[in-house]
GULUMGU-280852 format. One line per 10 residues: number of its first residue (from 1); their letters; for each residue x, y, z of C-alpha. Coordinates in Angstrom, 2 decimals. Layout:
N
NUM) a) X Y Z ~ ...
END
This chain:
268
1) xxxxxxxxxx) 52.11 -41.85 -35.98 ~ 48.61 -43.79 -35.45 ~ 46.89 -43.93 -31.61 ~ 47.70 -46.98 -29.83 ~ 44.30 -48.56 -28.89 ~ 44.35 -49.59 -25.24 ~ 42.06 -52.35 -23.85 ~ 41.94 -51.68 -19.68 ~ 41.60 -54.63 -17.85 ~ 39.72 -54.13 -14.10
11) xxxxxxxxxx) 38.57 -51.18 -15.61 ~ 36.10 -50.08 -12.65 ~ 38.71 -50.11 -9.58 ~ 40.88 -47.72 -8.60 ~ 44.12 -48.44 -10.64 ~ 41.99 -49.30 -13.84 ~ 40.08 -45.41 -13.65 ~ 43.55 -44.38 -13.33 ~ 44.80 -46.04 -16.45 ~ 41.34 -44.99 -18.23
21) xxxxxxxxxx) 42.30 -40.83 -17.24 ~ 46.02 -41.71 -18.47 ~ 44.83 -42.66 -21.53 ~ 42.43 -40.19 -21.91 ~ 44.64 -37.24 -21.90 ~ 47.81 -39.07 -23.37 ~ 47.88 -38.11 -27.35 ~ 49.12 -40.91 -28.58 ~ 46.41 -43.28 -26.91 ~ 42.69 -44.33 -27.05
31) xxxxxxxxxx) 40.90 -46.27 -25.07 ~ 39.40 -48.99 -27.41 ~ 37.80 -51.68 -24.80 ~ 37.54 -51.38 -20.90 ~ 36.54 -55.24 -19.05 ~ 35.36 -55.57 -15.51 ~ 33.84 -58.82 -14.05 ~ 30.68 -60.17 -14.48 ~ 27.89 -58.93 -11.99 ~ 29.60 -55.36 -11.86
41) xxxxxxxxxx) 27.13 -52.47 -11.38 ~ 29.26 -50.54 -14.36 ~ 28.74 -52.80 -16.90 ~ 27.25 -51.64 -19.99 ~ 27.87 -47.53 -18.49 ~ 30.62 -45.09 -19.74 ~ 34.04 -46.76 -18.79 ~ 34.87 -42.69 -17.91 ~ 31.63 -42.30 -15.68 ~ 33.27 -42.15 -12.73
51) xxxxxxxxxx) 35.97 -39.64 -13.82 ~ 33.53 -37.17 -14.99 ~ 34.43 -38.22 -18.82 ~ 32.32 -39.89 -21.66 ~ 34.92 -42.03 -23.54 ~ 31.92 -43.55 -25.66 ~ 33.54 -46.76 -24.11 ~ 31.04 -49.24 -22.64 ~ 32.42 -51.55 -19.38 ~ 31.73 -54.92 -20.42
61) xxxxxxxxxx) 32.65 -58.27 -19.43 ~ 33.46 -59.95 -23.04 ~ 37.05 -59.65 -23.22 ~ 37.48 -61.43 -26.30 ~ 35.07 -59.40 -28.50 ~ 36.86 -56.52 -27.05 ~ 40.43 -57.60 -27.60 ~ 39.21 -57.48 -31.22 ~ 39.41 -53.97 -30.84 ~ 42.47 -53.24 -29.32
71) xxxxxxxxxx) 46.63 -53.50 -29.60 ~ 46.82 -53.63 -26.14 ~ 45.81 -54.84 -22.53 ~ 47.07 -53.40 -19.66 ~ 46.32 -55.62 -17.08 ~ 46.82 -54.73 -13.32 ~ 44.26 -57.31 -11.31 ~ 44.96 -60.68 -9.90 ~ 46.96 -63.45 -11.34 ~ 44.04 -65.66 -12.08
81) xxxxxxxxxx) 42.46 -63.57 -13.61 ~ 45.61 -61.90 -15.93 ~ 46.39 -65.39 -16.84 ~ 43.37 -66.19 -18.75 ~ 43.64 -62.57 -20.43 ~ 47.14 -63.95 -21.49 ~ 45.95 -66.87 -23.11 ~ 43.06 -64.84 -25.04 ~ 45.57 -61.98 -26.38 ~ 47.71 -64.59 -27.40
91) xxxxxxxxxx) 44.84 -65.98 -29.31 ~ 44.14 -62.46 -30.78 ~ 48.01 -60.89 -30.68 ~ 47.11 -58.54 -28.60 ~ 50.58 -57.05 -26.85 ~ 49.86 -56.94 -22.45 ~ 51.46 -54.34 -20.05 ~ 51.02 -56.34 -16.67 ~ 50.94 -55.06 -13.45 ~ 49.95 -57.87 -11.46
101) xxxxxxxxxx) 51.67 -59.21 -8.75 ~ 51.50 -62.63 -6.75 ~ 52.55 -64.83 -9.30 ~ 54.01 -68.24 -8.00 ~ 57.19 -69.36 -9.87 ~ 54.90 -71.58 -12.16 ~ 52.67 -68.95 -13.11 ~ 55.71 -66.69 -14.57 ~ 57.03 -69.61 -16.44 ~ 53.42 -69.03 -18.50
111) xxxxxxxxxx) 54.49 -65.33 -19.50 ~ 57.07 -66.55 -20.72 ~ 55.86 -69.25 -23.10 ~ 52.99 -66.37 -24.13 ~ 55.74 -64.19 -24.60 ~ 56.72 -66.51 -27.98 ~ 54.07 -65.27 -29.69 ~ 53.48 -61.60 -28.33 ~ 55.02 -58.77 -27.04 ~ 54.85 -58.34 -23.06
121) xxxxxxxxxx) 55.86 -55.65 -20.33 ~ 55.76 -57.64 -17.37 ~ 57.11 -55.32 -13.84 ~ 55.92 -55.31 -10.52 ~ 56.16 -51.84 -10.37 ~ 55.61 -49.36 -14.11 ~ 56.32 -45.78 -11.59 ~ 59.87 -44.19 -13.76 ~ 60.91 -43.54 -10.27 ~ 60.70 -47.22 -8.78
131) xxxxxxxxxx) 62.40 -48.26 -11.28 ~ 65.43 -45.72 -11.14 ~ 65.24 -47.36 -7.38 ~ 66.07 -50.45 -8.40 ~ 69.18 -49.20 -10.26 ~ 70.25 -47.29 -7.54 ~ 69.76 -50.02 -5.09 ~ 71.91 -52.47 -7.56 ~ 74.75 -49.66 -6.92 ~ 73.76 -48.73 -3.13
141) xxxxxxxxxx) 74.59 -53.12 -2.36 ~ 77.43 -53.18 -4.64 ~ 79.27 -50.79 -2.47 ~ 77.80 -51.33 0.55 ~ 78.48 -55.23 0.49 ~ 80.20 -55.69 3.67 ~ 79.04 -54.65 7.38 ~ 75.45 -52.87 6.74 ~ 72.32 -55.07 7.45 ~ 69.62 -55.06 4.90
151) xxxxxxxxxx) 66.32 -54.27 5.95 ~ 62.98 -53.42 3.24 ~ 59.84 -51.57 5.27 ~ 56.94 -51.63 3.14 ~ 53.53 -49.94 3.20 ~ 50.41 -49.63 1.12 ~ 46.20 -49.21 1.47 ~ 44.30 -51.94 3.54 ~ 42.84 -53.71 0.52 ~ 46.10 -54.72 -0.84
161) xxxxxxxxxx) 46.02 -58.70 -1.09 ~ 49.59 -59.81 -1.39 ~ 52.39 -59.28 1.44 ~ 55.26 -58.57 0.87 ~ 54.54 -56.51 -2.28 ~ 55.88 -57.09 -5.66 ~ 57.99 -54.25 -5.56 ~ 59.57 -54.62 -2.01 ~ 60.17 -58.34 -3.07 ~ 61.88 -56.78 -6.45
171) xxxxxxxxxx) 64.37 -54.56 -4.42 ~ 64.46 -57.74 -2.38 ~ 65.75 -59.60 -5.41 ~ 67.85 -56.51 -6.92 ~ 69.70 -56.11 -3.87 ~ 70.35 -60.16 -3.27 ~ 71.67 -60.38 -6.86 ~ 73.94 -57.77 -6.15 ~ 75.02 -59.46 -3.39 ~ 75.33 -62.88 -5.13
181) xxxxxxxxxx) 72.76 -64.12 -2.99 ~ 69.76 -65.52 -3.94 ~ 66.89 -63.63 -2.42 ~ 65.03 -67.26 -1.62 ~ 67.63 -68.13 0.61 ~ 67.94 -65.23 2.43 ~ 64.76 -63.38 3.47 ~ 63.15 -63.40 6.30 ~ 59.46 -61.88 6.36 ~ 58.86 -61.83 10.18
191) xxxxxxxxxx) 60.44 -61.46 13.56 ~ 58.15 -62.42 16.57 ~ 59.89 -63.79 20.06 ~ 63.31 -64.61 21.00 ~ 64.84 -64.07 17.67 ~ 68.10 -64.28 18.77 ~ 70.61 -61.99 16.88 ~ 70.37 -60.71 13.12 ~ 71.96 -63.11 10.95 ~ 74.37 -60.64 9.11
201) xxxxxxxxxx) 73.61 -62.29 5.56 ~ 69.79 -62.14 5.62 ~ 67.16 -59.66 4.20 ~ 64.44 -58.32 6.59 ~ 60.77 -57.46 5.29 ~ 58.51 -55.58 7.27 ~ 54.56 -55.15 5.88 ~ 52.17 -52.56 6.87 ~ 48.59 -52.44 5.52 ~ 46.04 -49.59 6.21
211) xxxxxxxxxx) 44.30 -46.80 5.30 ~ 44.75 -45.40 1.40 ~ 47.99 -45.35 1.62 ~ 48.81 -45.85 -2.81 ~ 52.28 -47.20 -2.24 ~ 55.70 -46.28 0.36 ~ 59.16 -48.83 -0.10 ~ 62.33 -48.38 1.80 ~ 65.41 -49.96 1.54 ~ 67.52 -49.44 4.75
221) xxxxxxxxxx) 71.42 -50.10 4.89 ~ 72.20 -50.30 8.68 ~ 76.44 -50.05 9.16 ~ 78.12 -49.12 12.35 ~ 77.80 -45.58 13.20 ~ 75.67 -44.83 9.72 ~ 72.33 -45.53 7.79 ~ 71.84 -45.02 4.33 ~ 67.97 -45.41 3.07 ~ 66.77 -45.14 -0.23
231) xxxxxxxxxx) 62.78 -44.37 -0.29 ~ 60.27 -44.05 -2.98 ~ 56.68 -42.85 -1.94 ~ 54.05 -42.73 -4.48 ~ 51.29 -40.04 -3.78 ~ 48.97 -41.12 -6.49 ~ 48.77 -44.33 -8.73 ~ 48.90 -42.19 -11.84 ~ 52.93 -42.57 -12.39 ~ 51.72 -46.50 -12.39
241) xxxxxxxxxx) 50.03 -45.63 -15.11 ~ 52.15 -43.08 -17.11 ~ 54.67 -45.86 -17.11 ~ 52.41 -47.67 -18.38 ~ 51.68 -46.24 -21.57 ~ 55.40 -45.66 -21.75 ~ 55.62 -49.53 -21.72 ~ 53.48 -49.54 -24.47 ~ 55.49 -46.99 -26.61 ~ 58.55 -49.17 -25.94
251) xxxxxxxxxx) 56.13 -52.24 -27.36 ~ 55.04 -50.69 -30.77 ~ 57.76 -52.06 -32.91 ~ 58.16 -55.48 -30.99 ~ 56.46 -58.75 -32.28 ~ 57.24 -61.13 -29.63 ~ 59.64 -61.05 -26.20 ~ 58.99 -60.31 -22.62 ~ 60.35 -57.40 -20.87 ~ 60.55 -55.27 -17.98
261) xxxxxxxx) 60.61 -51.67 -17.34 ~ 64.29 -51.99 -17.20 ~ 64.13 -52.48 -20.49 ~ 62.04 -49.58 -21.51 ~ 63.68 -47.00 -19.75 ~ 67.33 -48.36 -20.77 ~ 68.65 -49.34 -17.55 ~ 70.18 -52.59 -18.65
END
């Protein structure tokens, strides 16, 4: 079976030199275009510089020329940004693995009018493991539907933009679903004061933000007398990327459609 060529979107920061090294050592994959913003100091080097690698791959900032190239973006940077990548693959029918979290309502509905045209992986979180979390979460509030409080503790590096994060408002979601609630109606994100007592049918988020910290979520069932937590702590941002490319597998044979990694790893 051919590579899949991989265009890297954010291609200079942290999670995009992550992708680059996945794809680097994967097989199956090549790294076809890598795209950073205008004014970055990289463009024009080796999109591997800064691993150590020469991928003969030059950062630049001309995403369509370099779509041209490719079969796929994996996009992991704002949702500005992602959205006019959407509307140039879809030009070029170029499949996306996104990443990106902080879309409004409004700005989902978009993937999912691209998603007539082209083939799109769309999670807040690609780790194997978060997303086994989510299925045992769905099971975890199923059972535990009566009498244990909900609470989600979240914690990542300090220049993470978005609070809660896109995974701790997923399990947010998963768990209110199983709970035939709807997570919008339910959560509370902050507790300052005289709160009063814990409304028994909400779902409390708590943020940190500091240091490097890649990525910690815990779901906490509080009953009488017993706790049951379910935790997933990433140590590096490379099973981000892993799943990544195994979204992209999942993709090959798919013209149009948007999934989740639900969907790839056969969770449904």
């Amino acid at each position: 079976m051919s590579n899949m060529n991989f265009a890297v979107a954010g291609a200079t920061g942290r999670m995009g030199r992550t992708l680059i090294e996945a794809i680097q050592a994967a097989p199956d994959a090549m790294l076809a275009a890598a795209f950073d913003l205008p004014g970055n100091a990289m463009l024009g080097r080796d999109a591997g510089e800064a691993l150590g690698q020469t991928t003969g791959v030059l950062v630049s900032d001309d995403l369509a020329a370099g779509l041209a190239k490719a079969q796929f973006l994996i996009d992991f940077t704002r949702p500005e940004g992602t959205l006019e990548h959407l509307k140039l693959c879809r030009d070029h029918g170029v499949k996306m693995i996104i990443g990106t979290t902080g879309f409004t309502p409004e700005q989902k509905q978009l993937l999912v009018d691209a998603s007539k045209d082209i083939a799109i992986v769309f999670a807040p979180n690609m780790a194997v493991g978060v997303n086994l979390v989510f299925k045992l979460l769905d099971t975890a509030a199923r059972i535990l539907n009566s009498g244990y409080d909900v609470e989600i503790i979240e914690a990542h590096h300090r220049h993470k933009v978005d609070a809660p994060s896109g995974t701790a408002l997923r399990m947010g979601e998963v768990v209110a679903e199983a709970l035939g609630r709807t997570l919008a109606d339910c959560a509370v994100y902050g507790r300052e004061g005289h709160t009063g007592a814990r409304d028994e049918t909400t779902i409390g988020f708590a943020t940190v933000r500091g240091g490097d910290i890649v990525g910690d979520h815990t779901v906490m069932f509080a009953g009488p007398g017993e706790r049951v937590e379910v935790t997933h702590k990433a140590a590096s941002r490379m099973p981000y990327a892993t799943g990544s490319l195994r979204a992209a597998r999942f993709l090959r044979d798919k013209a149009n459609g948007l999934y989740d990694m639900q969907d790839v790893l056969g969770l449904r």
